[in-house]
N, C-alpha and C positions, 0 to 999 in steps of 0.2 A: 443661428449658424447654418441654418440649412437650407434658408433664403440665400444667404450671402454663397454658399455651396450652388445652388441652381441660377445664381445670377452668372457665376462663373462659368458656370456649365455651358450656358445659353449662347447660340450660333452666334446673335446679334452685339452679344457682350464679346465673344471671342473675334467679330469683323470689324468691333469698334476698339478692341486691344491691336489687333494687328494692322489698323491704318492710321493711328493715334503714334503707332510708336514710328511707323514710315514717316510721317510728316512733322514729330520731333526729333527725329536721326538727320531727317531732312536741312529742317530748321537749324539742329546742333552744326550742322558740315557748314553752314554760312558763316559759322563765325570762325571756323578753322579757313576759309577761303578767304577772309578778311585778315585772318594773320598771314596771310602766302602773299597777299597782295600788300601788306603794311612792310612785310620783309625783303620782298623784290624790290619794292621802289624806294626802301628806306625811308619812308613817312611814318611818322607817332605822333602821336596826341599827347602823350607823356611824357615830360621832362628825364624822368632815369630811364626810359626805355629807347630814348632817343639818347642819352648818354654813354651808355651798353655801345652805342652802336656809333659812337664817334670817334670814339678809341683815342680821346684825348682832345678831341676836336672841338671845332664849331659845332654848338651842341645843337642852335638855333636853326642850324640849316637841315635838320631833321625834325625839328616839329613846322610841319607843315599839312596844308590839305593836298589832296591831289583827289583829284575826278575820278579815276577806277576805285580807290580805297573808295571812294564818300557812294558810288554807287553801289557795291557790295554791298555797304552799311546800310545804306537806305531799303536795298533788298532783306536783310536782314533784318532790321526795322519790322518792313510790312510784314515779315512772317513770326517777328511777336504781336503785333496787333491783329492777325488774323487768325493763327494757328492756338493760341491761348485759347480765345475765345470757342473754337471748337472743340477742344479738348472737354471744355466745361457742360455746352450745350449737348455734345454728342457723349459725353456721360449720360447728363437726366437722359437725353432723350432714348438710351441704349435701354435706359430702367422703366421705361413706359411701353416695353413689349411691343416694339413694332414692326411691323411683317419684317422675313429675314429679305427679301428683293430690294423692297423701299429703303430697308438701311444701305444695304451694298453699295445700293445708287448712290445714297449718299454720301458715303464713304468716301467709294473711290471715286465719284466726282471731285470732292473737293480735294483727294489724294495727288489728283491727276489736276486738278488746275493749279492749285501749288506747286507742282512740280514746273508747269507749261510756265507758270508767273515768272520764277527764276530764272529759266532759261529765257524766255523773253526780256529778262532784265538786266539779265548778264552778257547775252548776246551781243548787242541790245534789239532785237527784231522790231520791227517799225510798228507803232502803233495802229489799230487799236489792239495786237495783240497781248500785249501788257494786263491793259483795262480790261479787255474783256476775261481773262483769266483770273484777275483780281473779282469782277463782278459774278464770275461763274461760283469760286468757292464760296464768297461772302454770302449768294443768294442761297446758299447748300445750309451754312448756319443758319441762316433768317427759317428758310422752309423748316429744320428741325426745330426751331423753336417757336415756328406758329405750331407745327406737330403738339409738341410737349405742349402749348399753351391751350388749343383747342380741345385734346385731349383727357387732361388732366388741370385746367382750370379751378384752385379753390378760395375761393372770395371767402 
């Protein structure tokens, strides 16, 4: 208990709690912009949720795709395949005691390119700003988990 007590404690555990929970508040607010967007335009995926909203009607003329909803989504999308994955690596890696600077950096790098990827996807800001904010947080996991691998290595 007293381990788990001074893990708690720790700078690097407390900057890796508090940019984990930013970019899954982050993450959580895409799928409420995905309902604002599925309700403005009246588009659903769903057969009763697009019935809710026919009011008697043509139920079929509400399940539809529509290009803002599907970009949302796709934004959304990319921050469970990227966000996930840091969550996990920037766990170990918070538990492999690594200087409190180098965490920061990594941190709020990848805090702040998640953040830049959304707005460039939602904007939609002309490429390569997209990608390259996709490539920035992606390489933030890869470097923590060459960290943790070089590190802590046990064959």
């Amino acid at each position: 208990m007293a381990g788990l007590n001074k893990l708690i404690e720790s700078d690097v555990f407390r900057a890796y709690a508090t940019y984990a929970t930013i970019v899954l508040l982050k993450m959580m607010l895409m799928s409420l912009v995905t309902a604002y967007y599925r309700l403005t335009r009246k588009v659903f995926a769903n057969r009763e949720d697009a019935a809710v909203h026919s009011k008697g009607g043509d139920v079929k003329k509400f399940l539809r795709t529509d290009e803002d909803v599907e970009r949302v989504r796709r934004c959304h999308l990319n921050d469970l395949e990227n966000i996930v994955p840091f969550i996990g690596v920037g766990l170990v890696y918070s538990l492999t005691n690594p200087d409190l600077f180098t965490a920061l950096l990594h941190f709020r790098i990848f805090a702040g390119a998640r953040i830049l990827h959304s707005f460039a996807y939602l904007i939609p800001l002309p490429q390569p700003g997209r990608g390259l904010s996709w490539l920035i947080g992606y390489g933030v996991t890869i470097s923590m988990a060459y960290s943790i691998l070089s590190t802590t290595l046990y064959l």
